[in-house]
N, CA, C and O atoms as a Tinker XYZ file with bonds, in Angstrom:
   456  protein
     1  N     11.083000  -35.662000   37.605000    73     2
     2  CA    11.506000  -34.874000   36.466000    64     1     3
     3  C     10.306000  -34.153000   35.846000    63     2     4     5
     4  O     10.295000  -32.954000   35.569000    81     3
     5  N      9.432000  -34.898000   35.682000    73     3     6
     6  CA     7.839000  -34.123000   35.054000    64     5     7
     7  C      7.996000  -32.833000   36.238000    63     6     8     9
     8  O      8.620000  -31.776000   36.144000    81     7
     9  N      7.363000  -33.251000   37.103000    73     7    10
    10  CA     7.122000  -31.810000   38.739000    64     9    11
    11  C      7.743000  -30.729000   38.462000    63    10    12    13
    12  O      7.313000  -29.576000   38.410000    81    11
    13  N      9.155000  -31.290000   38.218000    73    11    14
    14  CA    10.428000  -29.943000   37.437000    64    13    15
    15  C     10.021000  -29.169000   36.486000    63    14    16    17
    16  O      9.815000  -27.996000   36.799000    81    15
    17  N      9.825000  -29.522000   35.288000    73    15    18
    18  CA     9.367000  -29.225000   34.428000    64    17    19
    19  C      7.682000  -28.122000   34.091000    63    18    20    21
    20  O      7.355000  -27.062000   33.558000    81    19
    21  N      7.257000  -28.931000   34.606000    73    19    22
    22  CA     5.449000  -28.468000   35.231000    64    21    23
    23  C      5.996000  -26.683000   36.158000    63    22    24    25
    24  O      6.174000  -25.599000   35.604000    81    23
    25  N      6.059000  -26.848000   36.893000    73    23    26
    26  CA     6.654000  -25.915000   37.927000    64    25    27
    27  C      7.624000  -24.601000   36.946000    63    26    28    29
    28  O      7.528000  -23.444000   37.354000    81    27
    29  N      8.340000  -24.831000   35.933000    73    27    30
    30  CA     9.143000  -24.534000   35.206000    64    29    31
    31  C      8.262000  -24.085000   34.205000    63    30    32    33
    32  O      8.157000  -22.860000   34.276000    81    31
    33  N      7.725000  -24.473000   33.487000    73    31    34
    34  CA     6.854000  -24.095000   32.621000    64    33    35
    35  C      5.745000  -22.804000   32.880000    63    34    36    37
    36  O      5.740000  -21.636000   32.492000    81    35
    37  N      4.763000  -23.654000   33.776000    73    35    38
    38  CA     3.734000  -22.832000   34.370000    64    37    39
    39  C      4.031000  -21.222000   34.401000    63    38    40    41
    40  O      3.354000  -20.389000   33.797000    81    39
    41  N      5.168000  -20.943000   35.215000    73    39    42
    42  CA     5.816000  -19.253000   35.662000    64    41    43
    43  C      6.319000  -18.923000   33.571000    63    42    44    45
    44  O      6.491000  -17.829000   33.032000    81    43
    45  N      6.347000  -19.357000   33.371000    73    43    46
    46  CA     6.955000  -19.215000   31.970000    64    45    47
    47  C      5.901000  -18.732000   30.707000    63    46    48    49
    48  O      6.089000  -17.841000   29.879000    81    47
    49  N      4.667000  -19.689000   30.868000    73    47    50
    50  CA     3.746000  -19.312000   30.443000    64    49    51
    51  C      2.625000  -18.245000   30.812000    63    50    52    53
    52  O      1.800000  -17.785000   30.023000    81    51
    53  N      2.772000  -17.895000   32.371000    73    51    54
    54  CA     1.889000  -17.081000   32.912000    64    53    55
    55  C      2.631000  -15.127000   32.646000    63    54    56    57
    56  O      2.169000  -13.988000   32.705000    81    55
    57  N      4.214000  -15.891000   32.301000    73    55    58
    58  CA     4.738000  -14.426000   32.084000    64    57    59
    59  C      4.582000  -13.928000   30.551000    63    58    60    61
    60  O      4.752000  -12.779000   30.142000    81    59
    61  N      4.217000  -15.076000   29.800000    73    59    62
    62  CA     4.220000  -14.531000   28.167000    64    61    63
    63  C      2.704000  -13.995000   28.215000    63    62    64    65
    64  O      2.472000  -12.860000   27.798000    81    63
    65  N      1.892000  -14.631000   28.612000    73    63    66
    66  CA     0.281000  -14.281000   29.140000    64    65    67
    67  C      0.442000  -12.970000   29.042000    63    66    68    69
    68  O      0.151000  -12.295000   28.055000    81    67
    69  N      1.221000  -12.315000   30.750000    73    67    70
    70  CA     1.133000  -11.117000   31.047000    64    69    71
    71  C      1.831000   -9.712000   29.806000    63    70    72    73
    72  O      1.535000   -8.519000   29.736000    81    71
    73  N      2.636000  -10.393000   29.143000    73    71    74
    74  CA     3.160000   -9.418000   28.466000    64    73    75
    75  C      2.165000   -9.193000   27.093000    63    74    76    77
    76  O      1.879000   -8.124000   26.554000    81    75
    77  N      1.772000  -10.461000   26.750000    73    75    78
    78  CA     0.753000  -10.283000   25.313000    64    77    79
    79  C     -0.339000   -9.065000   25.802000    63    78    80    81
    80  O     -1.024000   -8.403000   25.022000    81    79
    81  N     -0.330000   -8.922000   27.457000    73    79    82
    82  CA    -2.151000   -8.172000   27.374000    64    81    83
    83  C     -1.496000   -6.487000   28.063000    63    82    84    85
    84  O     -2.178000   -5.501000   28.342000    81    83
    85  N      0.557000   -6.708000   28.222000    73    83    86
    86  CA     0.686000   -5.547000   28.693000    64    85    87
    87  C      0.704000   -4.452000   27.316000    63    86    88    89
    88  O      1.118000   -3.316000   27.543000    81    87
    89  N      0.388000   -4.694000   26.314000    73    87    90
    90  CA     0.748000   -4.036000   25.100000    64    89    91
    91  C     -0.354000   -3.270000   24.677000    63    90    92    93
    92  O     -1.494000   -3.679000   24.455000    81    91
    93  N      0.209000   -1.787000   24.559000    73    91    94
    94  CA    -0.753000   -0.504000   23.714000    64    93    95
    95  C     -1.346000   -1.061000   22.617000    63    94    96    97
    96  O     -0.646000   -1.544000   21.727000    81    95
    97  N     -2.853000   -1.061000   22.539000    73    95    98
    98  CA    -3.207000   -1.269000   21.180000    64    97    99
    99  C     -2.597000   -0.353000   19.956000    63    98   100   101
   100  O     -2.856000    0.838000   19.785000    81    99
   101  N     -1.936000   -0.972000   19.335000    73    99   102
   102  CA    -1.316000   -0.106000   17.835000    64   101   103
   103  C     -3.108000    0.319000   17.418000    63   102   104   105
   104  O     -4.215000   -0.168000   17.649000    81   103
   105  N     -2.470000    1.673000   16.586000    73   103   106
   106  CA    -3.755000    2.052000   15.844000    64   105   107
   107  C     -3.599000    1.677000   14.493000    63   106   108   109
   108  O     -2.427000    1.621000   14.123000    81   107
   109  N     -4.494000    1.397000   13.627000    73   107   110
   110  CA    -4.355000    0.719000   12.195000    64   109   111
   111  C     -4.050000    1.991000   11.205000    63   110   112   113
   112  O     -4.797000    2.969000   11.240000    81   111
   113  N     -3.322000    1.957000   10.633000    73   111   114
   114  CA    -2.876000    3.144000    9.297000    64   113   115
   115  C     -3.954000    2.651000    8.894000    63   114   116   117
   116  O     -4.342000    1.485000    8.839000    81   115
   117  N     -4.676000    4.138000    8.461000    73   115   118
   118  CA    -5.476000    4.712000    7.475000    64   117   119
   119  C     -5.414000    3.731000    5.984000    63   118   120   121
   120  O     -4.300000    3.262000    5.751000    81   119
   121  N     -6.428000    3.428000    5.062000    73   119   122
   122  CA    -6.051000    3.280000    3.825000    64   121   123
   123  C     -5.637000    4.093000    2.866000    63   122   124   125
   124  O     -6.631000    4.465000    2.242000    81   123
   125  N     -4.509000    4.633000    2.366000    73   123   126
   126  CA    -4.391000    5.112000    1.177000    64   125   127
   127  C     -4.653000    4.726000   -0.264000    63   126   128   129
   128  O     -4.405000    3.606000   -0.713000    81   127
   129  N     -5.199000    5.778000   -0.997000    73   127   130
   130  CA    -6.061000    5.269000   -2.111000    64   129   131
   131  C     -5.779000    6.007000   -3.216000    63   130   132   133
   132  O     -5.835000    7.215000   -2.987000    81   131
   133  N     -5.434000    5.650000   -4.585000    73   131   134
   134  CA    -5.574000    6.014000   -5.863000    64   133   135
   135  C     -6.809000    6.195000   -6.554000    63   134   136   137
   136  O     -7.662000    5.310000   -6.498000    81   135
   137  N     -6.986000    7.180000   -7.158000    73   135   138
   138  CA    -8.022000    7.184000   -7.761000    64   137   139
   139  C     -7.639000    7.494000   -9.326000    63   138   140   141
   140  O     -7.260000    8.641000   -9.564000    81   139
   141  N     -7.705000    6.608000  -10.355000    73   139   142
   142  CA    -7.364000    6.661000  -11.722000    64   141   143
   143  C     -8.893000    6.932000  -12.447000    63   142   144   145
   144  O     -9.827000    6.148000  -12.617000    81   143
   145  N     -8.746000    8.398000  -12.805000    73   143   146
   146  CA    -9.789000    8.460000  -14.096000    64   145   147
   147  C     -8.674000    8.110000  -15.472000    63   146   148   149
   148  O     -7.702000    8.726000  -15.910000    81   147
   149  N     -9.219000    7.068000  -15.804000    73   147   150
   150  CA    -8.571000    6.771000  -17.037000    64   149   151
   151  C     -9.592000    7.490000  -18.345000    63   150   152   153
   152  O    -10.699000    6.974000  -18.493000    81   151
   153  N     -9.290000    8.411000  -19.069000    73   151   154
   154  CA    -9.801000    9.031000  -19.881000    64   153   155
   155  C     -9.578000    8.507000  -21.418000    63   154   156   157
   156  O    -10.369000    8.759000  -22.327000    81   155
   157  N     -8.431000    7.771000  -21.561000    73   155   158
   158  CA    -7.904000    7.328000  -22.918000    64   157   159
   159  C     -8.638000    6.400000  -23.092000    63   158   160   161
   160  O     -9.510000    6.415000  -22.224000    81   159
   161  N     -8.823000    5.039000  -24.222000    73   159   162
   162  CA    -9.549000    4.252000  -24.329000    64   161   163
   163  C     -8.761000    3.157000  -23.913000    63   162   164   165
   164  O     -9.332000    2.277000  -23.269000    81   163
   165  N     -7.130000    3.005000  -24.244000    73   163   166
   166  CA    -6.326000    1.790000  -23.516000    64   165   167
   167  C     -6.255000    1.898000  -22.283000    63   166   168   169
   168  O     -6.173000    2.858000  -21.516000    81   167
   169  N     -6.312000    0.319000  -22.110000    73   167   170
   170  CA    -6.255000   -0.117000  -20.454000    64   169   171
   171  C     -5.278000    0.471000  -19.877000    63   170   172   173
   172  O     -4.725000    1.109000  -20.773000    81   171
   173  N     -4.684000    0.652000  -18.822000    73   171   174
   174  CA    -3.491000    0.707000  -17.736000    64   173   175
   175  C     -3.167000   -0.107000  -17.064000    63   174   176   177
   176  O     -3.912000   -0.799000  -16.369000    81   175
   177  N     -1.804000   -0.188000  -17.158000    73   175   178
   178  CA    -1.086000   -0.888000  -16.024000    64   177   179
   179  C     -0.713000    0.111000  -14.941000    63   178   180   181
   180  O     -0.057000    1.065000  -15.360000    81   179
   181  N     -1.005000    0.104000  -13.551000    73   179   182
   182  CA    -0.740000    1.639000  -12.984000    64   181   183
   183  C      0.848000    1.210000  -11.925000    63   182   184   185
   184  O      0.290000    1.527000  -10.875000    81   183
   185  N      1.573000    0.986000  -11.683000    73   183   186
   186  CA     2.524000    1.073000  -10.971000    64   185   187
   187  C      2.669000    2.811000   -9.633000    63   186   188   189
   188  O      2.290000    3.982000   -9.626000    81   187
   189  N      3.282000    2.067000   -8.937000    73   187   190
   190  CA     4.211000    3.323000   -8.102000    64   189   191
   191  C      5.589000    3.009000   -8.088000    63   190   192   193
   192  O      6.124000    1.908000   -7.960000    81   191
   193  N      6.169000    4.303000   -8.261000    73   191   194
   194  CA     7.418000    4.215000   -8.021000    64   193   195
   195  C      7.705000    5.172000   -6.787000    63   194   196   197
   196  O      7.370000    6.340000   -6.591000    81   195
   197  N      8.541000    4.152000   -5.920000    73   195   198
   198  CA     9.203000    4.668000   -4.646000    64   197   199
   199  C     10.697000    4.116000   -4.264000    63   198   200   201
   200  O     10.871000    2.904000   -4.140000    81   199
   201  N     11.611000    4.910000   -4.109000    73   199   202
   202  CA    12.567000    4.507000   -3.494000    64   201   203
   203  C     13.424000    3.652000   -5.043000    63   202   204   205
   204  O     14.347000    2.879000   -4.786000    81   203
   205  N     13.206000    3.777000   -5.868000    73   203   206
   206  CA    13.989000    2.724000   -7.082000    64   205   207
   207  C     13.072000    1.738000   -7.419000    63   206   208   209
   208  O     13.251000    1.166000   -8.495000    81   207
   209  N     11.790000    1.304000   -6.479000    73   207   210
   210  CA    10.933000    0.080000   -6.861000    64   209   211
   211  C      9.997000    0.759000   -7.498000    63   210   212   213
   212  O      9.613000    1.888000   -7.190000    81   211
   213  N      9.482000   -0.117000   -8.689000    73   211   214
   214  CA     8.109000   -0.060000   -9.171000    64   213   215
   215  C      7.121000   -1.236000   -8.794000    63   214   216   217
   216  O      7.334000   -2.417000   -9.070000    81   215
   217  N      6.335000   -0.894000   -8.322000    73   215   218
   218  CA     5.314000   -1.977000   -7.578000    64   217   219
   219  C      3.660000   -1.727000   -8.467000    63   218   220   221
   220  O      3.025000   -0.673000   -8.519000    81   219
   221  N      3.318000   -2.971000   -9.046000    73   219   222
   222  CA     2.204000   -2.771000   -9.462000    64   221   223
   223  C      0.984000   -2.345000   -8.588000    63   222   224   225
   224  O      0.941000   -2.866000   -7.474000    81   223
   225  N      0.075000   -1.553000   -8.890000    73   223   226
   226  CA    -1.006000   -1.546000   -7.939000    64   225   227
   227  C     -2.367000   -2.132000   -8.304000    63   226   228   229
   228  O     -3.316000   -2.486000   -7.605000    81   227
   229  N     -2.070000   -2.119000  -10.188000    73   227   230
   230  CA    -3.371000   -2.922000  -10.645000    64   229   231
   231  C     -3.963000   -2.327000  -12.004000    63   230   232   233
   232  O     -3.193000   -1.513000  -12.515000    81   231
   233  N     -5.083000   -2.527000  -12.672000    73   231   234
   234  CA    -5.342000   -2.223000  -13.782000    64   233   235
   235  C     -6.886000   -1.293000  -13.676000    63   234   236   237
   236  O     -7.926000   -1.528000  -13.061000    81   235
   237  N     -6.456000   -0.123000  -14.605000    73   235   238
   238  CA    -7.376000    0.856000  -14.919000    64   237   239
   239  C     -7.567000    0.881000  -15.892000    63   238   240   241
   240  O     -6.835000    1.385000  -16.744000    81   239
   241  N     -9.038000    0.123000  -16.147000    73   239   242
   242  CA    -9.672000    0.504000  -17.668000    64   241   243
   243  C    -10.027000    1.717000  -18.171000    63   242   244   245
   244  O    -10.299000    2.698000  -17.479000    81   243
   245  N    -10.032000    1.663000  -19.720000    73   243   246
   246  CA   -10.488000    2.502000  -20.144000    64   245   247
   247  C    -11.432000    2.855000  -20.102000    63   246   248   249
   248  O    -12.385000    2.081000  -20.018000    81   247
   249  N    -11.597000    4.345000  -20.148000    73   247   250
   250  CA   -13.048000    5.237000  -20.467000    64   249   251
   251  C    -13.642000    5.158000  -18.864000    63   250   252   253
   252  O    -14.747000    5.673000  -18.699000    81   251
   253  N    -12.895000    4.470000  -17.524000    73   251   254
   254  CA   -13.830000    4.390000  -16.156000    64   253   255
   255  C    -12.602000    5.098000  -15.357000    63   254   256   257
   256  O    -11.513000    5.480000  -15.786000    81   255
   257  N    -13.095000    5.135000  -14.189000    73   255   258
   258  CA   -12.253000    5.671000  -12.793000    64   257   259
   259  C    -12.457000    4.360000  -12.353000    63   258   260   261
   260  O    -13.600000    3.905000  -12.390000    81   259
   261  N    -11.239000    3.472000  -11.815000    73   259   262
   262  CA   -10.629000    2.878000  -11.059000    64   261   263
   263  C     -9.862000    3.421000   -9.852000    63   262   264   265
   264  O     -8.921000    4.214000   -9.845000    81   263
   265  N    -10.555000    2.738000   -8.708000    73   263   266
   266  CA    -9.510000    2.620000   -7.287000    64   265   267
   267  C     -8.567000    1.861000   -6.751000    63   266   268   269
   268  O     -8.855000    0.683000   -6.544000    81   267
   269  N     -7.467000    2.263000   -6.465000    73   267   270
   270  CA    -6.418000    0.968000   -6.722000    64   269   271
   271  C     -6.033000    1.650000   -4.781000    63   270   272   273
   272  O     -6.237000    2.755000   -4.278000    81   271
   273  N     -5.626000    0.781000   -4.387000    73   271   274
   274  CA    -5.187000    0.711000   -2.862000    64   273   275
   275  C     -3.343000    1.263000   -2.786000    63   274   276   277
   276  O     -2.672000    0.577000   -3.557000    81   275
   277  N     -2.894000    1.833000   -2.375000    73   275   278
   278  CA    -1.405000    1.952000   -2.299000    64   277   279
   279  C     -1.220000    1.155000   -1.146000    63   278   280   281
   280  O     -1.777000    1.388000   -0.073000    81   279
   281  N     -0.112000   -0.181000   -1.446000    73   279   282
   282  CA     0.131000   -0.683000   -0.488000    64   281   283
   283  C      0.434000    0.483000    1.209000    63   282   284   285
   284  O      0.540000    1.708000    1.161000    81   283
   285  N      0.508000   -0.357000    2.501000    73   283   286
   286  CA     0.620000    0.732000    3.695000    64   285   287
   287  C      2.687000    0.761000    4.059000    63   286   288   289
   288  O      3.417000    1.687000    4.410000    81   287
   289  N      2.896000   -0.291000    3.840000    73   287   290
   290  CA     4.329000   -0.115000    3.639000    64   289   291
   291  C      5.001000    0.477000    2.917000    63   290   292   293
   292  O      6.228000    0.488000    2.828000    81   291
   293  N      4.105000    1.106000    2.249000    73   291   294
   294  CA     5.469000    2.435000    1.378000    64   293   295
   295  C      5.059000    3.837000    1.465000    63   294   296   297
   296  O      5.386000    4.732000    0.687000    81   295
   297  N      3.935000    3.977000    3.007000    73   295   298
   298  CA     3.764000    5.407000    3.524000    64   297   299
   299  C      4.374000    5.229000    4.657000    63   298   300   301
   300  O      4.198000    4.336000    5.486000    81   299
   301  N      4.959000    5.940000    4.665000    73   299   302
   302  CA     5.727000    6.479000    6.252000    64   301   303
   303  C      5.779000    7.926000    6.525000    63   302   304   305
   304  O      6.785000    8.631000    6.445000    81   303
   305  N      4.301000    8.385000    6.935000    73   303   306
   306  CA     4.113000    9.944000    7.459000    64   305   307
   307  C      4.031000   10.804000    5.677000    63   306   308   309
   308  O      3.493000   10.142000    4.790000    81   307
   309  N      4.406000   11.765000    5.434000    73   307   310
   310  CA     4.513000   12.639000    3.925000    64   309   311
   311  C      5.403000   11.624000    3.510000    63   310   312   313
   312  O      6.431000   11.385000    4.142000    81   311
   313  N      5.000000   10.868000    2.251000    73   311   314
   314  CA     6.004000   10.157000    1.217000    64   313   315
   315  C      6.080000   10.692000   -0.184000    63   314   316   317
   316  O      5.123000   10.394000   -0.899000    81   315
   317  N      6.929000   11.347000   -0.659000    73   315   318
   318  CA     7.416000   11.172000   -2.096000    64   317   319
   319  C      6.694000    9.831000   -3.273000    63   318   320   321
   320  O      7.262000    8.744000   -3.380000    81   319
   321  N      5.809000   10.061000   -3.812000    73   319   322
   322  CA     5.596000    8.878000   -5.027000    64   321   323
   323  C      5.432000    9.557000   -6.382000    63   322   324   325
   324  O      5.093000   10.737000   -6.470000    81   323
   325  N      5.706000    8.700000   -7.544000    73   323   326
   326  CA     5.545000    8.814000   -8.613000    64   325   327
   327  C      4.488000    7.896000   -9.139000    63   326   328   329
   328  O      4.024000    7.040000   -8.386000    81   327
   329  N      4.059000    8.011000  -10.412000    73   327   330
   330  CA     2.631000    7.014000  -10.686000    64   329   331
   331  C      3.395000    6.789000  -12.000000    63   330   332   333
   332  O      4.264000    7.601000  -12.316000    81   331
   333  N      3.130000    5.777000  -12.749000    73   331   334
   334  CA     3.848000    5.499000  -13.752000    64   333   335
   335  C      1.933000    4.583000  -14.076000    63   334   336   337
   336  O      1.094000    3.984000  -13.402000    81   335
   337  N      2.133000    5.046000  -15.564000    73   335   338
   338  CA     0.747000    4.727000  -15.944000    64   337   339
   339  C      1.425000    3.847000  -17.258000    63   338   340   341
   340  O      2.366000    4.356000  -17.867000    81   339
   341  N      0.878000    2.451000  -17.676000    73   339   342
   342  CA     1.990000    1.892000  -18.551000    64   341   343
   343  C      0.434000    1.001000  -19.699000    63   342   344   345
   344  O     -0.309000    0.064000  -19.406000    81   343
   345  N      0.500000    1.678000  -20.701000    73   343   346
   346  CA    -0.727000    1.415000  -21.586000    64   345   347
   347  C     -0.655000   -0.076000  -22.004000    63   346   348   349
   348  O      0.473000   -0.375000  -22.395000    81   347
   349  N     -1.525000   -1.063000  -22.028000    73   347   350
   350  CA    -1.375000   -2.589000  -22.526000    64   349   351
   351  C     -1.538000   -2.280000  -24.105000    63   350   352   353
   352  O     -2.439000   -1.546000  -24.511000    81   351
   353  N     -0.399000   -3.026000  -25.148000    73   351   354
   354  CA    -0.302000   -2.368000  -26.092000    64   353   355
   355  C      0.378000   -1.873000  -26.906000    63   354   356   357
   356  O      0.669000   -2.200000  -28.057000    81   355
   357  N      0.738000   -0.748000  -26.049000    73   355   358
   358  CA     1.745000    0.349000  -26.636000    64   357   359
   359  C      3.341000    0.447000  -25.569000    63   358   360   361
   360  O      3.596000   -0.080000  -24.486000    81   359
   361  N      3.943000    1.108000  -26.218000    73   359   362
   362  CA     5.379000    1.280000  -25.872000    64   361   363
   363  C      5.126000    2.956000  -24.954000    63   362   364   365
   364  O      6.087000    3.383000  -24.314000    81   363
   365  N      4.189000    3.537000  -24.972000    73   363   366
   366  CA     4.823000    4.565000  -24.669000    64   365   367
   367  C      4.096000    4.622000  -22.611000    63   366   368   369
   368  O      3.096000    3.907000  -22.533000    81   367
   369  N      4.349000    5.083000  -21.659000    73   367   370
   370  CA     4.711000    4.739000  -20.632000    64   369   371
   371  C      4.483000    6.400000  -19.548000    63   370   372   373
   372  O      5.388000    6.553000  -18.727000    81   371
   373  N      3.696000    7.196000  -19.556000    73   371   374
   374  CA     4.170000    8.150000  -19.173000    64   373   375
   375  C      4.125000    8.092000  -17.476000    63   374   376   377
   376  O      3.327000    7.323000  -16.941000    81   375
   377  N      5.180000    9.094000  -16.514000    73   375   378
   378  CA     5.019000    8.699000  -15.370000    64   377   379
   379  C      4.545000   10.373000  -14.757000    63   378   380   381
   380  O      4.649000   11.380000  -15.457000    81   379
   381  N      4.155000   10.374000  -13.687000    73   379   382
   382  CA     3.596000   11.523000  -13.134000    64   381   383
   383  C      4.685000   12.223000  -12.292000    63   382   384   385
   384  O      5.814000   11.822000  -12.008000    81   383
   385  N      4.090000   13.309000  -11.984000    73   383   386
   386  CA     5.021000   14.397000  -11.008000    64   385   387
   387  C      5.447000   13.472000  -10.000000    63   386   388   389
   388  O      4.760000   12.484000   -9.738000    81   387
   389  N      6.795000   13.774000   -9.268000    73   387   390
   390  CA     6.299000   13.752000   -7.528000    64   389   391
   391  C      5.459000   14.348000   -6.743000    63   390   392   393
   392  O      5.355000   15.574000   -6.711000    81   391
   393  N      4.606000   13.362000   -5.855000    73   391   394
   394  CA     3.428000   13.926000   -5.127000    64   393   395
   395  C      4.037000   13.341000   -3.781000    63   394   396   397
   396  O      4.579000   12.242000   -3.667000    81   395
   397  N      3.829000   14.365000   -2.702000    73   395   398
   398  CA     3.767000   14.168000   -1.371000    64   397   399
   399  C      2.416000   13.278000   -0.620000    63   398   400   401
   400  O      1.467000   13.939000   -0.199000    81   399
   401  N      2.407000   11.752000   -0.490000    73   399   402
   402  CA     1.540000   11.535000   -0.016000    64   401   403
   403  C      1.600000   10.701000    1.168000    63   402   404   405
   404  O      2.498000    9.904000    1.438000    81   403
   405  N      0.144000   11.058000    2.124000    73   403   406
   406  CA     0.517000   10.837000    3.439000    64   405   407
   407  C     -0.782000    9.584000    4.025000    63   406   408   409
   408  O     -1.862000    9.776000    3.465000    81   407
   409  N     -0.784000    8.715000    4.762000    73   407   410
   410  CA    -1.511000    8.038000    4.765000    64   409   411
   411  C     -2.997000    8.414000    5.125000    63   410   412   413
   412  O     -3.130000    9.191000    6.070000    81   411
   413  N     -3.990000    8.017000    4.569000    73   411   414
   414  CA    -5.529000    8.195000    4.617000    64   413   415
   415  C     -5.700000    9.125000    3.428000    63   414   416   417
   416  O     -6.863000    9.512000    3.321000    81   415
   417  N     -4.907000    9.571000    2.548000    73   415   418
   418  CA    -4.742000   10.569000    1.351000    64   417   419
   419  C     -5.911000    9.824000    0.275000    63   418   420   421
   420  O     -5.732000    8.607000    0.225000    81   419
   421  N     -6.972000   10.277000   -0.519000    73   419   422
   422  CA    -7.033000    9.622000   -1.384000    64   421   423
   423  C     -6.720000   10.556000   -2.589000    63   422   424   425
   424  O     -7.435000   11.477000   -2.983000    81   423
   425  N     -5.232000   10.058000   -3.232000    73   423   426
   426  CA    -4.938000   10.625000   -5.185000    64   425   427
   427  C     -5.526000   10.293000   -5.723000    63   426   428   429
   428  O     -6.132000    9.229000   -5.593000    81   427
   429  N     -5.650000   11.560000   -7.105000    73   427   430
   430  CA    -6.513000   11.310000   -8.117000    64   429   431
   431  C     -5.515000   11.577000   -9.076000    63   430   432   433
   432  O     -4.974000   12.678000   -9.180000    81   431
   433  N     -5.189000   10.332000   -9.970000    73   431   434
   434  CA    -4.275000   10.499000  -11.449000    64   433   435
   435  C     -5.039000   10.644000  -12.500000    63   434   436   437
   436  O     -5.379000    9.566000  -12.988000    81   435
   437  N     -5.545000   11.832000  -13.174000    73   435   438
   438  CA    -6.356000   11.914000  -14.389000    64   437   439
   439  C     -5.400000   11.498000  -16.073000    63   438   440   441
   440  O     -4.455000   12.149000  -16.520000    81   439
   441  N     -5.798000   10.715000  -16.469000    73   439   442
   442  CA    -5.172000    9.863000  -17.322000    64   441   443
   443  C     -5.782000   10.488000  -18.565000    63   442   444   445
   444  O     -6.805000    9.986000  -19.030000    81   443
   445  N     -5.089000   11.804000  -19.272000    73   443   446
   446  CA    -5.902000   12.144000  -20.492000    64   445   447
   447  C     -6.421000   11.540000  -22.013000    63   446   448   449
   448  O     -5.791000   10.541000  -22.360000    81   447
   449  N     -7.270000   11.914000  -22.780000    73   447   450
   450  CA    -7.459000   11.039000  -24.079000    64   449   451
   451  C     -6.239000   10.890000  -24.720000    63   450   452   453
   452  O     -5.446000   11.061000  -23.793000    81   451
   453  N     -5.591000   10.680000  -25.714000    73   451   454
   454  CA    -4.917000   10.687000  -26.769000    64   453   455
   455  C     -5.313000   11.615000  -27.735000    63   454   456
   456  O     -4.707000   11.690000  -28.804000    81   455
């Protein structure tokens, strides 16, 4: 019963072998990148909005330029995004145009004074 098995196995494992090394190296998507000059003195909360989701991307202090990464799962070739800039603080929330962006893009959201 082992011999069976052994014999059975072996061809089994030598075929998953062959298929792991028959595969095209994928090429790695580009990083896409935000670039927040935050100009106001309150912090940011910076979100994207795509598709109905708002997904945080991270926090832009005041008075600096912050780089925030856009996740790679929500570029697929030219994507539609919105930036939603959300002040720690305050109630008021403003969100940006639609921008066409495509992966390896780096945006720049200029965040004016008050």
């Amino acid at each position: 019963m082992r011999a069976s098995r052994r014999y059975f196995l072996m061809p089994v494992l030598m075929l998953l072998a062959a298929c792991m090394y028959s595969r095209a190296p994928q090429q790695p998507q580009q990083e896409t990148t935000l670039r927040v000059d935050n100009q106001a003195i309150a912090d940011m909360t910076i979100y994207v909005l795509s598709g109905g989701q708002r997904i945080r991307l991270g926090l832009a202090t005041g008075l600096k330029v912050s780089i925030l990464t856009i996740p790679s799962h929500l570029i697929f070739g030219p994507t539609p995004l919105r930036f939603l800039a959300d002040p720690i603080g305050s109630s008021r929330a403003p969100v940006s145009d639609e921008i066409t962006v495509s992966p390896g893009d780096i945006v720049t959201l200029t965040i004016p004074a008050q």
